[in-house]
C-alpha beads as a LAMMPS data file, in Angstrom:
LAMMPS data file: protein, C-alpha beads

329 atoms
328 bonds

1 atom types
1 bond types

-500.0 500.0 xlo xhi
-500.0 500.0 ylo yhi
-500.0 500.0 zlo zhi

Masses

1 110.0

Atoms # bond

1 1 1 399.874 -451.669 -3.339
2 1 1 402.584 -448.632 -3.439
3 1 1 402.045 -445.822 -1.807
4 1 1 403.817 -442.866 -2.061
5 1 1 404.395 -441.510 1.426
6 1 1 405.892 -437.806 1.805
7 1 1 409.098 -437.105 4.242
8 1 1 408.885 -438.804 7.709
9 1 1 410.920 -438.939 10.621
10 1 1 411.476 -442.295 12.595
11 1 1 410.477 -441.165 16.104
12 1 1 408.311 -443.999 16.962
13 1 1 408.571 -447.558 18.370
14 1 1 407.360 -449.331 15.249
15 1 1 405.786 -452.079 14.580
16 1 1 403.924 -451.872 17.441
17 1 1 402.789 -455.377 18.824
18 1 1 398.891 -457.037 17.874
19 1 1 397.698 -458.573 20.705
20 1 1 394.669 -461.050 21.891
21 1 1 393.095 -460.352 24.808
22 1 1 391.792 -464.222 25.339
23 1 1 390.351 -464.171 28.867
24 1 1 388.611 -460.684 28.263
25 1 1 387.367 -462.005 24.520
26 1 1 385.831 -465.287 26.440
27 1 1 384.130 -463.335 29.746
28 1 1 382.124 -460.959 27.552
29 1 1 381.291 -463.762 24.142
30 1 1 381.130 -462.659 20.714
31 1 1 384.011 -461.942 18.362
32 1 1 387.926 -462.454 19.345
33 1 1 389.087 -458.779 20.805
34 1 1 392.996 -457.949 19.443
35 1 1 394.574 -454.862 20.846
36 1 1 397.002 -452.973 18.133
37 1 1 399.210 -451.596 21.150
38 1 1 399.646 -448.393 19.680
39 1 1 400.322 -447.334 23.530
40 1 1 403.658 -449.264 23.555
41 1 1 405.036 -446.535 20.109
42 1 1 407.299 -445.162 23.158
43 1 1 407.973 -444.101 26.565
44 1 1 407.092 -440.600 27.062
45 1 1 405.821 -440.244 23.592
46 1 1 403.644 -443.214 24.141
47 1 1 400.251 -443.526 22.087
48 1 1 398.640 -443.014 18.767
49 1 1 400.096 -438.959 18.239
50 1 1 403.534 -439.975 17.216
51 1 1 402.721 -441.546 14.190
52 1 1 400.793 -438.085 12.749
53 1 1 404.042 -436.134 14.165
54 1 1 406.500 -437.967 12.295
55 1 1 405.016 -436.313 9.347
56 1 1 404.060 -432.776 10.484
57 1 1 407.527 -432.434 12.281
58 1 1 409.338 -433.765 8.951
59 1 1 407.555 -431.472 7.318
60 1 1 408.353 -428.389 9.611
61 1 1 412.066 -429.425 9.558
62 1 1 411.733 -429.460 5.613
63 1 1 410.470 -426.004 5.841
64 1 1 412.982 -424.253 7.535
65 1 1 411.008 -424.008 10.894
66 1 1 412.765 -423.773 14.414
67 1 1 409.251 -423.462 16.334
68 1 1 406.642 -425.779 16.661
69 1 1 403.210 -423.754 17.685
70 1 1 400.091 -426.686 18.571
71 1 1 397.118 -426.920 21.366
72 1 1 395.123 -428.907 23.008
73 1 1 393.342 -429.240 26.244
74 1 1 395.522 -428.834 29.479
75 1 1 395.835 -432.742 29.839
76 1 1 396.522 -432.926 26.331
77 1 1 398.243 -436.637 25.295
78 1 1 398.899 -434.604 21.590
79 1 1 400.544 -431.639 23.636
80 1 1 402.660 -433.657 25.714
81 1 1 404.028 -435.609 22.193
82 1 1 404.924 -432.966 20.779
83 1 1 406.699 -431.198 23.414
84 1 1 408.634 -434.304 23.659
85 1 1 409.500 -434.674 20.274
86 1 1 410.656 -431.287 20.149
87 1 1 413.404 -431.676 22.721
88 1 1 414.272 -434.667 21.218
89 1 1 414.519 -432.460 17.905
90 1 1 416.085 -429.029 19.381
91 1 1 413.034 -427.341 18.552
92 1 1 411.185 -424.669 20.182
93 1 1 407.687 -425.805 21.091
94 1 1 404.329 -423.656 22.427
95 1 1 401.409 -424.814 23.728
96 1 1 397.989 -423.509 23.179
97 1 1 395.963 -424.994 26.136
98 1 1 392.386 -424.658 26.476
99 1 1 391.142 -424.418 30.114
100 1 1 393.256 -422.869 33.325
101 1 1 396.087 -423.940 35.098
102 1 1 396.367 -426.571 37.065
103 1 1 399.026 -428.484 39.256
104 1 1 401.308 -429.999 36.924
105 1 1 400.743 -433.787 37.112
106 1 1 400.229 -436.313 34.141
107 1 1 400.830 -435.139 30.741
108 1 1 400.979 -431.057 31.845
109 1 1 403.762 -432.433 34.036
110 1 1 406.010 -433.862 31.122
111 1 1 405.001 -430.268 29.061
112 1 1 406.825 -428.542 31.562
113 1 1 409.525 -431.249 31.976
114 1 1 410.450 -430.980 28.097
115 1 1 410.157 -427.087 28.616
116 1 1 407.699 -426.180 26.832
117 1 1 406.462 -423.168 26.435
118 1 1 402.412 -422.592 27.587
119 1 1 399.583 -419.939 27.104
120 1 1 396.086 -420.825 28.838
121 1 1 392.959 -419.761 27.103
122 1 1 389.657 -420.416 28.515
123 1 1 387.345 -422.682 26.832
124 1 1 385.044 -420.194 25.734
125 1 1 387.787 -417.724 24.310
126 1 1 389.967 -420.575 22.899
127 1 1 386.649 -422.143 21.087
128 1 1 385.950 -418.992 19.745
129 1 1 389.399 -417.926 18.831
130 1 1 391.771 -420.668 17.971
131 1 1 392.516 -419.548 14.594
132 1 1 393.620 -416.181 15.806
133 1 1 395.055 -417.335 18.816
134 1 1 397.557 -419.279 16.433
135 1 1 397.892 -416.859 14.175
136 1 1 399.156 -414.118 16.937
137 1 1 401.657 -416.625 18.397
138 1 1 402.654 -417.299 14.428
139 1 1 403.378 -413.369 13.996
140 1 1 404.739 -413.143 17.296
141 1 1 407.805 -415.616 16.587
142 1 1 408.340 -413.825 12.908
143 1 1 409.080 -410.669 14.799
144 1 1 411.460 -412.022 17.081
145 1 1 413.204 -414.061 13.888
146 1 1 412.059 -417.293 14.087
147 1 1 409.706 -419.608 11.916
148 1 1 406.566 -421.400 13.229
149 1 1 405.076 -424.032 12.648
150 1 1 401.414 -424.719 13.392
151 1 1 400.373 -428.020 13.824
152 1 1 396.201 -428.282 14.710
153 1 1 394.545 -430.169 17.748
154 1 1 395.823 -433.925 17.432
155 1 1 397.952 -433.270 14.585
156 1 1 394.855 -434.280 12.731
157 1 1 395.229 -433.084 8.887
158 1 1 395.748 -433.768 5.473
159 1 1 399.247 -434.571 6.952
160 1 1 398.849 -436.289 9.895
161 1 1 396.632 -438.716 8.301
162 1 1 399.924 -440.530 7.114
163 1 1 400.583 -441.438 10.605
164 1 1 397.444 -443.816 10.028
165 1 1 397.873 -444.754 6.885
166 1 1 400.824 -446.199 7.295
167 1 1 399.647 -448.391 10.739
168 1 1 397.525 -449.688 7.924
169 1 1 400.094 -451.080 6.507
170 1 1 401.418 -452.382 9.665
171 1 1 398.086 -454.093 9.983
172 1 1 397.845 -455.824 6.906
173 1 1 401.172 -457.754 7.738
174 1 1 400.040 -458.306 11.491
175 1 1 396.772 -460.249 9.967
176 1 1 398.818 -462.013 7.857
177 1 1 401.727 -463.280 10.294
178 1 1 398.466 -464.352 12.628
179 1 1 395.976 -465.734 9.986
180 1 1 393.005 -463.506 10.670
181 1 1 390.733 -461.278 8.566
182 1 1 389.466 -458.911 11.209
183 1 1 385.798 -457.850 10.123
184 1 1 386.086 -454.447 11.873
185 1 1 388.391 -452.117 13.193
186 1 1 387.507 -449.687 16.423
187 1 1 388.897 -446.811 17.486
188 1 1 388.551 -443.863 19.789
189 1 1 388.215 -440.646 17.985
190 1 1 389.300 -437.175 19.791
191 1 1 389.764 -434.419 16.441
192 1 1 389.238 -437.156 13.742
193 1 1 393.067 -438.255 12.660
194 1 1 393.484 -441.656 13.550
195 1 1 389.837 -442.499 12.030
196 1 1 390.737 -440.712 9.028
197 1 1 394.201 -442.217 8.254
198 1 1 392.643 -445.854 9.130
199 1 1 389.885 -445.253 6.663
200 1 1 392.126 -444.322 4.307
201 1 1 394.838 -447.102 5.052
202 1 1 391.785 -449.431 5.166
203 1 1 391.142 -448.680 1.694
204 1 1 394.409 -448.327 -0.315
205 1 1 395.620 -451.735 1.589
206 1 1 392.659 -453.734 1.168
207 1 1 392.396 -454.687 5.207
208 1 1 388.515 -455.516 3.645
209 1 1 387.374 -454.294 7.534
210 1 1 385.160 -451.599 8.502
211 1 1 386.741 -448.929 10.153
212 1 1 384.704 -447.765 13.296
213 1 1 385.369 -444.199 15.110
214 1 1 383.925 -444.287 18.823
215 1 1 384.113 -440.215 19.596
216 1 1 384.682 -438.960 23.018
217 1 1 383.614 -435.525 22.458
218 1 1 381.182 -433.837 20.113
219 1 1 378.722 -435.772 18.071
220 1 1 378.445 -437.982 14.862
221 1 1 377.469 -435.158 12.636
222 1 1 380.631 -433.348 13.792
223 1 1 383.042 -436.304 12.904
224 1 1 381.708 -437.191 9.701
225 1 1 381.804 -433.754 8.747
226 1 1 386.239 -433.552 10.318
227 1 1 386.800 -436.704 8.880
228 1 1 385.961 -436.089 5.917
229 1 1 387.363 -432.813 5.534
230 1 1 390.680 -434.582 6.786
231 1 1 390.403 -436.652 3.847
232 1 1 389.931 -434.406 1.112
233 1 1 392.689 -431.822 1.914
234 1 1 394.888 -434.973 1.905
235 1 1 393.846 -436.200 -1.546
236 1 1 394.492 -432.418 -2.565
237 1 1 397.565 -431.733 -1.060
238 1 1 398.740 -435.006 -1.993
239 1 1 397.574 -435.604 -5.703
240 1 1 395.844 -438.679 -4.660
241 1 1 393.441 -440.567 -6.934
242 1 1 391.690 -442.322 -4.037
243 1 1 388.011 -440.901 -4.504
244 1 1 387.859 -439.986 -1.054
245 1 1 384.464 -438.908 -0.919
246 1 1 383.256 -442.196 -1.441
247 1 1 384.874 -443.699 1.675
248 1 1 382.432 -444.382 4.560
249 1 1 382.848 -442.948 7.735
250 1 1 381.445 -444.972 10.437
251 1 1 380.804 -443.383 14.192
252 1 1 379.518 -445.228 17.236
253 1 1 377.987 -442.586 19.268
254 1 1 376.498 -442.243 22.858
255 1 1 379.453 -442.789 24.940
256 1 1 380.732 -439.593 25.398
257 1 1 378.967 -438.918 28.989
258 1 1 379.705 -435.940 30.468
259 1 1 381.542 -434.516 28.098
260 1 1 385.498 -434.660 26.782
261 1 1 388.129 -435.740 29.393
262 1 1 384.599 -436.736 31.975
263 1 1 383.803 -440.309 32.165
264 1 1 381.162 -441.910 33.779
265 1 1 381.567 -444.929 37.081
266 1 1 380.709 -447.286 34.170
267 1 1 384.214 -446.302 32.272
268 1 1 385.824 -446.639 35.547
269 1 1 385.253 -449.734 36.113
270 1 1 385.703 -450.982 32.460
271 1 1 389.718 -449.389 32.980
272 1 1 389.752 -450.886 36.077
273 1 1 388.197 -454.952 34.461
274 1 1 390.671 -454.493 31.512
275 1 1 393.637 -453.775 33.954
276 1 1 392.667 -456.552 36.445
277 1 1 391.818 -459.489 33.801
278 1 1 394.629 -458.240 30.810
279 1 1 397.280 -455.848 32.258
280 1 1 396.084 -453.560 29.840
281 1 1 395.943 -450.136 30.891
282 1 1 393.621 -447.234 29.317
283 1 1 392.588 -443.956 30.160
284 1 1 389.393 -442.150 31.309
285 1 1 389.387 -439.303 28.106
286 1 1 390.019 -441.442 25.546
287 1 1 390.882 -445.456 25.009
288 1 1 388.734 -446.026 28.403
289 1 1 385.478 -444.919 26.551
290 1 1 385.925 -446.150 23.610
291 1 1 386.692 -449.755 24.731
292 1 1 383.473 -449.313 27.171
293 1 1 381.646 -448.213 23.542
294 1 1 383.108 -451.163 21.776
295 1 1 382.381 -454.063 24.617
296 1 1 378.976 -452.396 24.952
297 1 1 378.352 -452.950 21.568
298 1 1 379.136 -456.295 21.365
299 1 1 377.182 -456.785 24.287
300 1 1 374.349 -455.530 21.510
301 1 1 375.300 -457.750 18.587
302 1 1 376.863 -454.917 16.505
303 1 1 380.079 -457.392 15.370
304 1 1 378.224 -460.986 15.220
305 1 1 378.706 -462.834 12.736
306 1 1 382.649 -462.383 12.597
307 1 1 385.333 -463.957 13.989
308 1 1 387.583 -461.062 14.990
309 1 1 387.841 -457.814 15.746
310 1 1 390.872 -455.071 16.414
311 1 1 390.747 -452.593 19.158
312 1 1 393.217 -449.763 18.270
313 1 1 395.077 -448.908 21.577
314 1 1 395.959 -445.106 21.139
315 1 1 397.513 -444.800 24.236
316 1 1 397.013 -441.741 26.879
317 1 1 398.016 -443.359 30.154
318 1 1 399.204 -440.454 31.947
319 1 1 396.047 -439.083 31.174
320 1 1 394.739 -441.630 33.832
321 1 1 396.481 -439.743 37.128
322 1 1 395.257 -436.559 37.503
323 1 1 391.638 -438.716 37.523
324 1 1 392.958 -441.447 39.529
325 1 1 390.827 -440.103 42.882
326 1 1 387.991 -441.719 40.346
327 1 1 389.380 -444.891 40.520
328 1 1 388.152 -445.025 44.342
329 1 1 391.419 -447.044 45.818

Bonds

1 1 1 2
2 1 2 3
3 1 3 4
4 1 4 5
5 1 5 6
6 1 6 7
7 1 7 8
8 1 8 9
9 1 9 10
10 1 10 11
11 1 11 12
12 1 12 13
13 1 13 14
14 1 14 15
15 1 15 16
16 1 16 17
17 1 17 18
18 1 18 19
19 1 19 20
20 1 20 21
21 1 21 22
22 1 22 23
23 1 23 24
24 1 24 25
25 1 25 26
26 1 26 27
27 1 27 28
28 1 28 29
29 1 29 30
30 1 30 31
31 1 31 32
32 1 32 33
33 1 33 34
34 1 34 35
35 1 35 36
36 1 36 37
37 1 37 38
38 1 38 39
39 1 39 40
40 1 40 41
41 1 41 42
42 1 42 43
43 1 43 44
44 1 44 45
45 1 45 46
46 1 46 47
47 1 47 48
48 1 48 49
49 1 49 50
50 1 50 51
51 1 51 52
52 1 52 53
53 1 53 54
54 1 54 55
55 1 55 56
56 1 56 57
57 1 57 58
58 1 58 59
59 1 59 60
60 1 60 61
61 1 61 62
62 1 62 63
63 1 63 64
64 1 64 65
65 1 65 66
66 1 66 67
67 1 67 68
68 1 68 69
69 1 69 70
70 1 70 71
71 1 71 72
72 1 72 73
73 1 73 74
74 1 74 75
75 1 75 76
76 1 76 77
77 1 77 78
78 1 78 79
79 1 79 80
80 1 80 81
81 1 81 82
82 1 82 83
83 1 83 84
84 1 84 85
85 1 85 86
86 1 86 87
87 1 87 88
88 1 88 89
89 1 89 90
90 1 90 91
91 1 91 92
92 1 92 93
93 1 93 94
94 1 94 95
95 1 95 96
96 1 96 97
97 1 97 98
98 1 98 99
99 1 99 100
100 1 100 101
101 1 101 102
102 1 102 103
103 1 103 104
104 1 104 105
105 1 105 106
106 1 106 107
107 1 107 108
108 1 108 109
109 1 109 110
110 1 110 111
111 1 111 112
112 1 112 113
113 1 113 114
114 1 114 115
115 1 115 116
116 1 116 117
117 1 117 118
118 1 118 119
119 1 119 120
120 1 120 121
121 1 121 122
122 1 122 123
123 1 123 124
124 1 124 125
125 1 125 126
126 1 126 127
127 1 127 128
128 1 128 129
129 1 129 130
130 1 130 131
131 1 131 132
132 1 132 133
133 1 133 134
134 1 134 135
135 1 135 136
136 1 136 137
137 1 137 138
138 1 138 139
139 1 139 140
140 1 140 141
141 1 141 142
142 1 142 143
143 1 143 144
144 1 144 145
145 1 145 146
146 1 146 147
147 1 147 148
148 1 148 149
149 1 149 150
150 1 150 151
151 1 151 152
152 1 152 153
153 1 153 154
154 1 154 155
155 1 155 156
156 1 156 157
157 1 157 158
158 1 158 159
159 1 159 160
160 1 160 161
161 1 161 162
162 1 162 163
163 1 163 164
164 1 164 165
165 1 165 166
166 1 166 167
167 1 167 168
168 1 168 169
169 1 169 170
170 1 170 171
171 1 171 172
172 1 172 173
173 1 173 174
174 1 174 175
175 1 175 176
176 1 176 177
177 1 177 178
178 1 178 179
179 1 179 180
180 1 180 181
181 1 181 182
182 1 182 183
183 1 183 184
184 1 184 185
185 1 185 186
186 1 186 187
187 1 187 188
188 1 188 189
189 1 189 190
190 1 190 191
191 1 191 192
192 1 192 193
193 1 193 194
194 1 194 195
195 1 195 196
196 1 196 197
197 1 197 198
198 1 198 199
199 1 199 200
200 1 200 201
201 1 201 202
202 1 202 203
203 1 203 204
204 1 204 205
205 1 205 206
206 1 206 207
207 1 207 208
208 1 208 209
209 1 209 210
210 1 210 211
211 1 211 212
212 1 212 213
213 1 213 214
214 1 214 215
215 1 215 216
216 1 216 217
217 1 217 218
218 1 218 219
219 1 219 220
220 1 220 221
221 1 221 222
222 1 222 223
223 1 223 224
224 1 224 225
225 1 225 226
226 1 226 227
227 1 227 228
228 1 228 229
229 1 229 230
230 1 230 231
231 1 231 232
232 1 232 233
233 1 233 234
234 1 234 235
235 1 235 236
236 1 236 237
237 1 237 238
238 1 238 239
239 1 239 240
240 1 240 241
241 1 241 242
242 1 242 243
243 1 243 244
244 1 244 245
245 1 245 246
246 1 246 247
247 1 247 248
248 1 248 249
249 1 249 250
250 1 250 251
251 1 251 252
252 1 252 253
253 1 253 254
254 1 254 255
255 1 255 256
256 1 256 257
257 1 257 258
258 1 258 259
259 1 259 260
260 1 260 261
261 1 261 262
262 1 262 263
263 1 263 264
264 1 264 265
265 1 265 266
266 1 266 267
267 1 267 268
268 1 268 269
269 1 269 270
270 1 270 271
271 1 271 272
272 1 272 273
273 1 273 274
274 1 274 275
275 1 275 276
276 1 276 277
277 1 277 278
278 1 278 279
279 1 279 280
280 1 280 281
281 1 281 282
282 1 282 283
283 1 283 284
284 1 284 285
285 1 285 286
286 1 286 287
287 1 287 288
288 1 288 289
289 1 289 290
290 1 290 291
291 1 291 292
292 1 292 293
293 1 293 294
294 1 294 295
295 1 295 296
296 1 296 297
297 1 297 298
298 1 298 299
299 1 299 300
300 1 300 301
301 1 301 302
302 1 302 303
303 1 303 304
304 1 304 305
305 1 305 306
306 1 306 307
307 1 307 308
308 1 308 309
309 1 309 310
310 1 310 311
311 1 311 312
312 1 312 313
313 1 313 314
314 1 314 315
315 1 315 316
316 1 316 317
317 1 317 318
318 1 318 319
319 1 319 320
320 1 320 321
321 1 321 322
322 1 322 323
323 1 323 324
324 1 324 325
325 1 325 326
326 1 326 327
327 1 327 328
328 1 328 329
């Protein structure tokens, strides 16, 4: 199929690797468990976020911009992207972070690194705010001459959706150069992106998987309803005859625990099994719940019946260090 993608930037370490995880897939039975290593699309700009920012930062170039306005919590892996990318790009960036200041380690340490400019909000002002809050910090670069750019929590929009559209296409040569015909595809979902460009992708290259969303935050309802709001304002924006709508949009809730960026021992010691038996690192917000979600639910009998199985790997490590007292070393 031909797809028509929009400008992009080439910013990320692509095609990343597909991997099997062979002693992992035989300790816990079921279907074969391959890892797209999503978390090897760079260094610093490591994980799944670098794929959506190729297209909003092409598209903030195209339009003149010299600012770059996004947020995020404190430990944001989306914040700490972008902030990269921008001083990679000579672009000023801002950071809307939701919850207070804290010592700079993991990804707030690389924020300040790139120099990035950041505004704390608390949770309760930035959740009732955000809209505003961006819209100030819009007005407030006009005055002083300068055009922003606002990109939304996890770059996840009608444009960052290309970011996942196009690992799609990735995908369908991976299962090709290994022979497989993965019956599923899992990944974690944070502000509904990476689901939304996969179930997209899924569709207009005929992977012939289900796509699977395991949230980390907020509830089934809520991602059905970002997903698929994600989706339309991409087949508007875009002119694209995909019936969107019609697409469905699968969540695997009840692993969220505590709440976002709190994982339970049980997470723990899945990131600390993966490590030990694969070398294959994940972190305590995001790819650490989701892969506890997705062996649990094997464990269940949610993917019998199929031979394989693909485990998106959207990155996040330095999320991992400012937790790592949970790790009890």
């Amino acid at each position: 199929m031909t797809v028509n993608y929009p400008p992009k930037l080439s910013l990320a370490q692509t095609p990343t690797p597909l991997t099997l995880l062979e002693r992992l897939s035989a300790q816990v039975g079921g279907p074969r468990i391959w890892v797209k290593r999503d978390d090897m699309t760079g260094g610093v700009v490591s994980g799944n976020k670098i794929r959506k920012l190729e297209f909003s930062l092409a598209a903030a170039i195209e339009q003149g911009c010299d600012t770059v306005i996004t947020c995020g919590g404190v430990q944001s892996n989306h914040c700490r992207t972008t902030a990269i990318l921008c001083a990679q790009l000579g672009l000023k960036c801002h950071l809307i972070l939701r919850g207070a200041e804290e010592p700079a380690d993991g990804n707030l340490l690389l924020d300040k690194l790139a120099g990035a400019e950041i505004s704390y909000y608390p949770n309760t002002e930035y959740t009732a705010r955000a809209g505003e809050i961006l819209q100030y910090w819009r007005d407030y670069y006009a005055e002083q001459g300068c055009k922003a750019f606002a990109i939304p929590v996890g770059a996840s929009d009608g444009i960052g959706l290309w970011g996942y559209i196009a690992a799609c296409k990735e995908l369908q040569a991976d299962f090709k150069q290994h022979g497989i015909k993965p019956a599923h595809i899992i990944t974690a979902t944070g502000s509904g992106g990476t689901q939304g460009g996969l179930t997209v992708g899924n569709a207009l290259y005929q992977l012939g998987a289900t796509v699977w969303g395991i949230n980390v935050c907020d509830d089934a309802d809520y991602f059905r309803r970002k997903v698929l709001e994600d989706m339309r304002q991409w087949q508007q924006w875009y002119q694209q005859s995909l019936e969107v709508s019609q697409l469905p949009i699968n969540v695997i809730d009840g692993y969220v625990g505590a709440g976002y960026a709190r994982a339970s021992e049980a997470v723990f010691a899945t990131i600390k099994k993966v490590a030990k038996s694969e070398g294959l690192v994940l972190d305590p917000v995001y790819t650490g719940k989701a892969f506890h979600g997705m062996l649990d639910q094997i464990r269940q009998g949610r993917f019998d019946g199929c031979d394989d199985i693909v485990y998106i790997h959207t990155g996040g490590i330095f999320g991992l260090f400012p937790q790592r007292q949970q790790l009890h070393y």
